[in-house]
GUFIVO-978248 format. One record per residue (C-alpha): residue number from 1; residue in one letter; x, y, z. Coordinates in Angstrom, 2 decimals. Layout:
residues N
NUM | a | X | Y | Z
...
end
This chain:
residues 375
1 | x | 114.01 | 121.76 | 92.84
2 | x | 116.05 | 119.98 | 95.28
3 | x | 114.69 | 116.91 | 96.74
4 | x | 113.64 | 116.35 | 100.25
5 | x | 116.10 | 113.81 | 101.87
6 | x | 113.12 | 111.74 | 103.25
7 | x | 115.28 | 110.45 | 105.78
8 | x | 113.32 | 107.98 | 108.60
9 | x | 113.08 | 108.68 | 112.34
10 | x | 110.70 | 106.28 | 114.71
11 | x | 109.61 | 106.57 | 118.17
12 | x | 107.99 | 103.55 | 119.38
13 | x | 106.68 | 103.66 | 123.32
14 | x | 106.55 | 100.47 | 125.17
15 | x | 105.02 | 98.87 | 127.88
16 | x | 106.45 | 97.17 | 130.82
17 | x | 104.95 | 94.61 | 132.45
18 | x | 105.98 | 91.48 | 135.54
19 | x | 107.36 | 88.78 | 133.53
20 | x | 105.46 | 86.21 | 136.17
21 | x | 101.85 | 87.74 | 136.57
22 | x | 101.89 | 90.13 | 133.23
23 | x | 100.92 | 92.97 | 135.63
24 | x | 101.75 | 96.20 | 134.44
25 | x | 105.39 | 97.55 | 136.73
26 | x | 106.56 | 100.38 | 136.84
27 | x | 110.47 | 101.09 | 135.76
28 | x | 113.17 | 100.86 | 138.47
29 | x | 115.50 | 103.80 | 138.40
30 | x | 118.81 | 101.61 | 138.12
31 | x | 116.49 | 100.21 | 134.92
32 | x | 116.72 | 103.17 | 133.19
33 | x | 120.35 | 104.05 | 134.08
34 | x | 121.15 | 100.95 | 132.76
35 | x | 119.19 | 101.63 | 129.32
36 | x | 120.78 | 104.79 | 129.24
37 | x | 123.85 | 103.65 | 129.44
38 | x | 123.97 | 101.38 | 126.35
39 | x | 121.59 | 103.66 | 124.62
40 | x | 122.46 | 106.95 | 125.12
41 | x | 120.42 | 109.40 | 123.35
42 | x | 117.93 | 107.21 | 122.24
43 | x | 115.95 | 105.83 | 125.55
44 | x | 113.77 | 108.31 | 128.08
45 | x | 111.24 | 107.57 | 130.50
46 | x | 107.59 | 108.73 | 129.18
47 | x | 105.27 | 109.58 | 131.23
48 | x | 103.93 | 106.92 | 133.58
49 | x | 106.49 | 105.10 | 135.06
50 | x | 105.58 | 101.84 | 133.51
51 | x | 106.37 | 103.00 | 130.20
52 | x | 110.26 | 104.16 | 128.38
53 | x | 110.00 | 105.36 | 124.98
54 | x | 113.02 | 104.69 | 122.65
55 | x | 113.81 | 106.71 | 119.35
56 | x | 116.18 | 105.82 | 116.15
57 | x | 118.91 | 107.34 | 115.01
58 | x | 118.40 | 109.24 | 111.76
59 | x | 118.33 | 106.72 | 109.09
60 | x | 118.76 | 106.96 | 105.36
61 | x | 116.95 | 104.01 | 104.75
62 | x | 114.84 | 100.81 | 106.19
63 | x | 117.57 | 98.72 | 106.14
64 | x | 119.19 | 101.05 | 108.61
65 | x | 116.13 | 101.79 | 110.79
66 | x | 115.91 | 97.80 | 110.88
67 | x | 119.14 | 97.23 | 112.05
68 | x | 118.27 | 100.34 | 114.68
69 | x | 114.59 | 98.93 | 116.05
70 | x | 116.34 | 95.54 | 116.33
71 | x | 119.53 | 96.56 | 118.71
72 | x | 117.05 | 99.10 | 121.06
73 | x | 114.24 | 96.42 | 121.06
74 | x | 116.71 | 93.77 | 121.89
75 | x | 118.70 | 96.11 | 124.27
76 | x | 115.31 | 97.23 | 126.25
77 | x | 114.09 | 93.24 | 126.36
78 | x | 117.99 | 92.16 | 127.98
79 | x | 118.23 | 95.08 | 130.70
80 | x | 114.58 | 94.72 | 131.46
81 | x | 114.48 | 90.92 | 131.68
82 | x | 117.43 | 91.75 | 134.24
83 | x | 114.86 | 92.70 | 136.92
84 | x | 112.27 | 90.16 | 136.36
85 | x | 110.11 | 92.21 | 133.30
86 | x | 109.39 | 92.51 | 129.66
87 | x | 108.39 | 95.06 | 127.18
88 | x | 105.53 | 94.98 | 125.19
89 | x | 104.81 | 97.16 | 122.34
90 | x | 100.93 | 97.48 | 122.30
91 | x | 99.21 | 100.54 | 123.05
92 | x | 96.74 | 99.77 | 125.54
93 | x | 97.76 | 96.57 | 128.38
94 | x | 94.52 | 94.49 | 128.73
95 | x | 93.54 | 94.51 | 131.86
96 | x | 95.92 | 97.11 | 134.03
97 | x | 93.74 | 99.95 | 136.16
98 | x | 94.98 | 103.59 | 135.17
99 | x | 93.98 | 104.56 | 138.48
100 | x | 96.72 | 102.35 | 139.64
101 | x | 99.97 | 104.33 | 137.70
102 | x | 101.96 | 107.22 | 138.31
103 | x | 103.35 | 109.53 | 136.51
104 | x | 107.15 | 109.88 | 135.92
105 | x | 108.55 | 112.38 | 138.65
106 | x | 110.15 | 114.88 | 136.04
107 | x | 109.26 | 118.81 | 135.81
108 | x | 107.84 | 118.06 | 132.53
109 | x | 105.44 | 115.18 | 133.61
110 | x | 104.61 | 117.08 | 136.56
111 | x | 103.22 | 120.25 | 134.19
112 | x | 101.60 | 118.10 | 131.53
113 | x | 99.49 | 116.11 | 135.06
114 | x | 98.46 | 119.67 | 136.42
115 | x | 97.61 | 120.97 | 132.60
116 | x | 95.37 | 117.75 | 131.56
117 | x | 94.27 | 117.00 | 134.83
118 | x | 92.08 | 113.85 | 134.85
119 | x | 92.12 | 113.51 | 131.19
120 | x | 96.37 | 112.91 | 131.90
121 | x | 95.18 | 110.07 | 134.45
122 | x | 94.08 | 108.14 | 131.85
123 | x | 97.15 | 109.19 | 129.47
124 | x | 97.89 | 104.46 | 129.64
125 | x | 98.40 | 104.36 | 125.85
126 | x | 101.67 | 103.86 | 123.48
127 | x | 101.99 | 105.26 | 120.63
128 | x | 104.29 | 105.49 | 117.25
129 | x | 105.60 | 108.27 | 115.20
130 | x | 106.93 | 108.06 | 112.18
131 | x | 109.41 | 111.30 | 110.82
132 | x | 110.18 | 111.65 | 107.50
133 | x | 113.06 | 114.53 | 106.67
134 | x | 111.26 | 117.28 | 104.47
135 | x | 113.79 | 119.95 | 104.49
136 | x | 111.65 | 122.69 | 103.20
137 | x | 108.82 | 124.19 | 105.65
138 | x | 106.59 | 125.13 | 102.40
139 | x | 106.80 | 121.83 | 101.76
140 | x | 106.07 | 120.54 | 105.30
141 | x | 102.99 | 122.18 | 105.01
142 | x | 101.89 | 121.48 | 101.49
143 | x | 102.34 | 117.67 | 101.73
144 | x | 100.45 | 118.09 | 105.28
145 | x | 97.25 | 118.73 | 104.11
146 | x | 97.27 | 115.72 | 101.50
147 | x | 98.68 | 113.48 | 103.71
148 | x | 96.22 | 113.50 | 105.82
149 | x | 94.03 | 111.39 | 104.00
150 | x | 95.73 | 108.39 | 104.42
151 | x | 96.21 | 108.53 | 107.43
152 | x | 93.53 | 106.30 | 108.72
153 | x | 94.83 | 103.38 | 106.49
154 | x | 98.19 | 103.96 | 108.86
155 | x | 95.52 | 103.44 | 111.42
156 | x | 93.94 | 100.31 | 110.37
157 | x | 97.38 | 98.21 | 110.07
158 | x | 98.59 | 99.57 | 113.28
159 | x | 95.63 | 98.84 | 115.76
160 | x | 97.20 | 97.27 | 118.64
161 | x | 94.49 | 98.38 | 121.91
162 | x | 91.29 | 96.20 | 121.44
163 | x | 91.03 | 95.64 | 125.57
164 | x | 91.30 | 98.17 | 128.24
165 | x | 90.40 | 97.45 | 132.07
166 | x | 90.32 | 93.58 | 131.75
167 | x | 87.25 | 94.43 | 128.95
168 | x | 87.32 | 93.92 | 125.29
169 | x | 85.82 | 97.34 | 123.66
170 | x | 84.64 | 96.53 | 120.22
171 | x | 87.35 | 98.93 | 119.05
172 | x | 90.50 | 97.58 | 117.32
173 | x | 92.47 | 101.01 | 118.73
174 | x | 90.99 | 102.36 | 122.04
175 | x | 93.98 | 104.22 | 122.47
176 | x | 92.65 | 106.90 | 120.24
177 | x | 89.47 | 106.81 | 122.55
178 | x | 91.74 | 108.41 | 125.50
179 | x | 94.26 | 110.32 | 123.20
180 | x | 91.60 | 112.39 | 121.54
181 | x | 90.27 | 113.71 | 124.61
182 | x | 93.83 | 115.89 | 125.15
183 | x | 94.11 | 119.62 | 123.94
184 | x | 94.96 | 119.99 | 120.32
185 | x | 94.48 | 116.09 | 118.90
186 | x | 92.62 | 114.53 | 115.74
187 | x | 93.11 | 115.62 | 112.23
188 | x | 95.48 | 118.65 | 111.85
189 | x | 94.00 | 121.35 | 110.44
190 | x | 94.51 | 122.81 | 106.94
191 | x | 97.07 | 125.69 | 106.66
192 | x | 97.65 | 127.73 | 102.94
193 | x | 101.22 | 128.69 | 104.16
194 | x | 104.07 | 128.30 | 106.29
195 | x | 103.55 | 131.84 | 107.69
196 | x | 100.01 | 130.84 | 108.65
197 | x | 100.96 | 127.86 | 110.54
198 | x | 103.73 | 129.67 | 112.52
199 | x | 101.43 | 132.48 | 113.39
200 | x | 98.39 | 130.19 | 114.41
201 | x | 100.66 | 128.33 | 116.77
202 | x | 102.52 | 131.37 | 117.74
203 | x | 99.01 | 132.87 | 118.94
204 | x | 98.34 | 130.43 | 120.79
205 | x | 102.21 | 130.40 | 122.60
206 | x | 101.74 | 133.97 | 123.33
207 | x | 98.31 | 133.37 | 125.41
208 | x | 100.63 | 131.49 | 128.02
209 | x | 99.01 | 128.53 | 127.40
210 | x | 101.89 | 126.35 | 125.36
211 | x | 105.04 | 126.76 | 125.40
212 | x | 106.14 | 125.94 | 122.21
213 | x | 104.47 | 123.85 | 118.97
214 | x | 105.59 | 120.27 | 120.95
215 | x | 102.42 | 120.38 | 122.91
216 | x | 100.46 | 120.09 | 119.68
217 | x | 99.59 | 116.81 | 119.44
218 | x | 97.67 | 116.10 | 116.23
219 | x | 97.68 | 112.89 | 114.23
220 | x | 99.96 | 114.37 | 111.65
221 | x | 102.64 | 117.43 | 111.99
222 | x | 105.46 | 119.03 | 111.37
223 | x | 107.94 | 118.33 | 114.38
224 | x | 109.02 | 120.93 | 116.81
225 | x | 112.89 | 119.91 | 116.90
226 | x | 113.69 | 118.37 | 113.46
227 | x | 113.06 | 119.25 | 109.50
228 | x | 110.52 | 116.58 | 109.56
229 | x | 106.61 | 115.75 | 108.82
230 | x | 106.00 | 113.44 | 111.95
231 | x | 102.88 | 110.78 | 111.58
232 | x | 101.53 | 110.24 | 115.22
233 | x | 98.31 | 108.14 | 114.50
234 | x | 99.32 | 104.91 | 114.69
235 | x | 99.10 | 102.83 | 117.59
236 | x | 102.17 | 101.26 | 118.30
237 | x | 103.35 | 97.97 | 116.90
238 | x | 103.92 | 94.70 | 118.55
239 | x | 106.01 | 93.18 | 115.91
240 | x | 109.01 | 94.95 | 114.75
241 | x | 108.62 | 94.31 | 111.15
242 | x | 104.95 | 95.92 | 111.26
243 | x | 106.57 | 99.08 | 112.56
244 | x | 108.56 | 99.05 | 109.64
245 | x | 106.02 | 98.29 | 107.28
246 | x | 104.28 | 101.09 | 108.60
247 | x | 107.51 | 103.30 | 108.01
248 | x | 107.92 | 102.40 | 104.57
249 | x | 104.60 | 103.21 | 103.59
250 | x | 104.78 | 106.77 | 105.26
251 | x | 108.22 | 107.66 | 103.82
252 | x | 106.90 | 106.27 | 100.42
253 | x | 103.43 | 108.72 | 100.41
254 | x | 105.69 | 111.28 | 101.36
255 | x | 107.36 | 110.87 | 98.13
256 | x | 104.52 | 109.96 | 95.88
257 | x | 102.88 | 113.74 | 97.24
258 | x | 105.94 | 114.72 | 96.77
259 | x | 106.56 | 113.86 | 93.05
260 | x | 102.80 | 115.14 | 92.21
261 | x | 104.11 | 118.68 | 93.36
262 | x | 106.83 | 118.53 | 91.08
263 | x | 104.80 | 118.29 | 88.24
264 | x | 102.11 | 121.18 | 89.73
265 | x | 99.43 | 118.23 | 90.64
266 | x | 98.20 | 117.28 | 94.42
267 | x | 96.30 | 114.63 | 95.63
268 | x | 92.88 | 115.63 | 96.53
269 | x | 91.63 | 117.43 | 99.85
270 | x | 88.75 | 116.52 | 101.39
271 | x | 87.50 | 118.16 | 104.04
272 | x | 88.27 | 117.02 | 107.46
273 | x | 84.42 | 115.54 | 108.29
274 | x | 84.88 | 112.88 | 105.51
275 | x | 88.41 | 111.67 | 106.41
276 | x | 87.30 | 111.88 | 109.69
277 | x | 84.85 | 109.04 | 109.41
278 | x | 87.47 | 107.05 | 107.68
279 | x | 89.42 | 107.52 | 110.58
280 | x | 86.33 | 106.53 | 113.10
281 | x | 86.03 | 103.19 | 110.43
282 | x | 89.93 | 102.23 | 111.20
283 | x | 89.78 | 102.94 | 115.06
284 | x | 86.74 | 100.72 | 115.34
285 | x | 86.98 | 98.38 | 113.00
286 | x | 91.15 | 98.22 | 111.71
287 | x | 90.57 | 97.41 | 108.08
288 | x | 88.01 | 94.47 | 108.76
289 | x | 85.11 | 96.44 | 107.37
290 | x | 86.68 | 98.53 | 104.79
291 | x | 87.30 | 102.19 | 104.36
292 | x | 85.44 | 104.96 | 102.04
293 | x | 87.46 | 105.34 | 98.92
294 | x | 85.70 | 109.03 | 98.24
295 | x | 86.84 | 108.98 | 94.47
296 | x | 84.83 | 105.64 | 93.61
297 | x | 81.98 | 106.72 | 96.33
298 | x | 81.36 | 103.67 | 98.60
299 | x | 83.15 | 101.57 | 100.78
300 | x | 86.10 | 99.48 | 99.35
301 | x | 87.42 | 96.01 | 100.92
302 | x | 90.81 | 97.36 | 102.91
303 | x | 92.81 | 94.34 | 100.61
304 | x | 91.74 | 95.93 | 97.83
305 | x | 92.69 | 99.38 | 98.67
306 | x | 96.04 | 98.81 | 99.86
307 | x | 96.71 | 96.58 | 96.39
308 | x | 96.08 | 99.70 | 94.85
309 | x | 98.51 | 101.70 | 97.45
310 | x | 101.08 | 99.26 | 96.48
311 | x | 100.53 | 100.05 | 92.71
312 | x | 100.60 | 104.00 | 93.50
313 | x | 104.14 | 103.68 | 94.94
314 | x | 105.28 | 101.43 | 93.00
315 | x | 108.09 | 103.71 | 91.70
316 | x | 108.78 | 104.84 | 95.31
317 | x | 108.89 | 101.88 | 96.63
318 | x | 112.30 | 101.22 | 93.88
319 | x | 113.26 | 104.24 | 95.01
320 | x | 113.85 | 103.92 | 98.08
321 | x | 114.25 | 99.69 | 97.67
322 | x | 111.23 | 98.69 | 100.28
323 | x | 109.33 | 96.86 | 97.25
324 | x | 109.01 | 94.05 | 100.55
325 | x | 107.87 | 95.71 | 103.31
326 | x | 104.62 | 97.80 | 100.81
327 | x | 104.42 | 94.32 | 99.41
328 | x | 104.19 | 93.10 | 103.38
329 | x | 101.53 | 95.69 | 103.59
330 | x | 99.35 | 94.13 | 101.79
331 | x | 99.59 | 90.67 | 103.66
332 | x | 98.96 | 92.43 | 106.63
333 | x | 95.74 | 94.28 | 105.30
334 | x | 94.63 | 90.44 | 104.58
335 | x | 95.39 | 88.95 | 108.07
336 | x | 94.10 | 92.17 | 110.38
337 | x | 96.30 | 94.16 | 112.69
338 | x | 97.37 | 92.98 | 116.23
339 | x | 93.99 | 93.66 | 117.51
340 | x | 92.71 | 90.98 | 115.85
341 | x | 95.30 | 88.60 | 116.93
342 | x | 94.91 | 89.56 | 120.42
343 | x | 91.19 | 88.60 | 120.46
344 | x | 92.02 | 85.33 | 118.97
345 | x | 94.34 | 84.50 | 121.87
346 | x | 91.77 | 85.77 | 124.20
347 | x | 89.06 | 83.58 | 122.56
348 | x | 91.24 | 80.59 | 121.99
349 | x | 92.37 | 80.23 | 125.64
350 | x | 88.20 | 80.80 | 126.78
351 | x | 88.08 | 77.88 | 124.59
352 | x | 89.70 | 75.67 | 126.43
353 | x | 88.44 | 76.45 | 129.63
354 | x | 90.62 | 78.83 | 131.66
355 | x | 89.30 | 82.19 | 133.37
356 | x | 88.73 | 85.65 | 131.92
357 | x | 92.19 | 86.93 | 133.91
358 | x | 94.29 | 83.69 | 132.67
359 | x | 92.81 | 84.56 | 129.08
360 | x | 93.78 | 88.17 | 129.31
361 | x | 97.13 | 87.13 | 130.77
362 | x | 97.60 | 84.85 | 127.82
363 | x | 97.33 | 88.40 | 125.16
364 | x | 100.39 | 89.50 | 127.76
365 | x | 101.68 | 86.55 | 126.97
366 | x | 102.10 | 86.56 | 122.82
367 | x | 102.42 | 90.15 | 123.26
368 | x | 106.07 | 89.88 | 125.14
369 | x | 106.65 | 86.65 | 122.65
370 | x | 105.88 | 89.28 | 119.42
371 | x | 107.97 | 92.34 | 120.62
372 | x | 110.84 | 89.54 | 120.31
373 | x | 110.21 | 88.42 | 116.46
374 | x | 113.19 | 90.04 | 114.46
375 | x | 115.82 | 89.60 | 116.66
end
């Protein structure tokens, strides 16, 4: 059987905030022209006004996505710093007000804030997706339902939204807090077939009450405009080479699943309630207090089970020649994601003296000076 191309695709929404009080602002029209106009194709407004989402090209490998993330991140941090702002890649701001953002005047923003209603008020998250070309829809499907169980370790590097409202939540990603109250979020749901996945979504299309499968928003599924499996857990990355990292390790799975298939084997399904709680362990805690590893039956040091990832895809990693960046996964397992990084700003500058808002204004702070590393 042919191979899937497992070519790489990443969105990555960012933030924009004041480059003098780290307030959130809200994008300028001649802003966006200007974006648009180097980037064509690859830069949109999302939907609050504060936000602009950018997307790759379709790359063949890392080394091209790299050399992508690096000329939009660089391009996005020029034009904006042109009017006095910055991006920041993090996927909740730390102390910005919802009730103080709009939504982006477009037909398509104005449906989704009449659909959601208040739930859509508090839509001040960034995310990242991650889409991996799986030609096949069989296969889509197939390597769906196994995929799913890693995807709160995705979760656990990623964690970028410890703070929302000027308060610290005890959660390393509160984004998933506001995300999972939309229609048709969380854990995708298990499908035998193809056919069965096109009719479930076609049911609900023909109730009026969708349009079309792009309003499904679960953590993990197969994309309503390209031949891909899209991963949409993980909370958006600060530092460019995390986002990559990240990539790697999806497009690698996707392999790994991949190759078991070949030779008639899968990776075990467990039911939805059990990776669920994984998923509840990486949202509150990133990998600080572990994950379940349901084979062995208890909770297993995060270090430990991404060593053992790394060993897994070890052959897809040569594959596909990102031996560094599952290697870098590992590293980052050890250190914690960006939320942890964030509260040691936060506590660092209470340390030496200076007010809650000056500390929270310092996270803004490393925040703009991470989105810059790698270029």
């Amino acid at each position: 059987m042919t191979a899937p191309s497992f070519t790489l695709g990443i969105e990555e929404e960012y933030l924009l905030v004041d480059q003098e009080t780290y307030d959130l602002a809200e994008a300028p029209d001649a802003l966006m022209d200007a974006c648009v106009a180097e980037l064509e194709g690859q830069v949109s407004p999302e939907f609050l006004q504060c936000q602009i989402e950018i997307g790759t090209n379709v790359c063949g490998s890392i080394a091209e996505a790299r050399a992508d993330l690096q000329h939009l991140r660089a391009t996005i941090a020029r034009v904006a710093g042109g009017f006095g702002l910055a991006p920041i890649a993090a996927s909740c701001h730390p102390f910005a007000d919802y009730r103080d953002q709009h939504h982006t005047k477009r037909e398509r923003y104005d449906a989704l804030s009449r659909d959601l209603a208040g739930v859509g008020r508090r839509m001040l998250i960034s995310g990242q997706h991650v889409h991996v070309g799986i030609d096949r829809p069989e296969v889509r499907i197939d390597l769906m339902s196994q995929f799913s169980y890693f995807l709160p370790h995705l979760l656990a590097l990623s964690a970028s939204s410890p703070f929302w409202n000027g308060m610290d939540t005890g959660l390393a990603s509160y984004r998933l807090t506001i995300f999972d109250n939309l229609p048709r979020t969380g854990l995708p749901p298990r499908f035998s077939s193809w056919g069965e996945y096109e009719r479930s979504v076609q049911m609900i299309v023909d109730t009026g009450a969708i349009e079309d499968s792009s309003k499904i928003w679960w953590d993990l599924r197969p994309s309503a405009n390209f031949p891909t499996l899209e991963s949409r857990i993980c909370d958006v990355s600060p530092r460019l080479e995390d986002t990559l990292t990240i990539a790697a390790l999806t497009q690698a799975l996707m392999r790994m699943l991949w190759r078991l298939r070949q030779k008639n084997q899968r990776w075990r399904i467990y039911d939805r309630f059990l990776i669920g709680e994984n998923r509840w362990r990486a949202q509150r805690y990133g990998g600080a207090e572990g994950l379940i590893d349901f084979g062995a039956g208890g909770v297993t040091p995060f270090v430990d089970l991404m060593q053992e990832m790394q060993e897994l895809l070890a052959e897809d990693a040569a594959f596909f020649g990102t031996e560094t960046e599952i290697a870098r996964a590992v590293e980052m397992a050890r250190a914690g994601p960006s939320a942890a990084r964030q509260r040691m700003v936060y506590q660092t500058a209470l340390a030496e003296g200076k007010s809650n808002q000056d500390a929270l204004r310092d996270i803004v702070k490393s925040l703009i000076a991470e989105f810059s590393e790698g270029f």
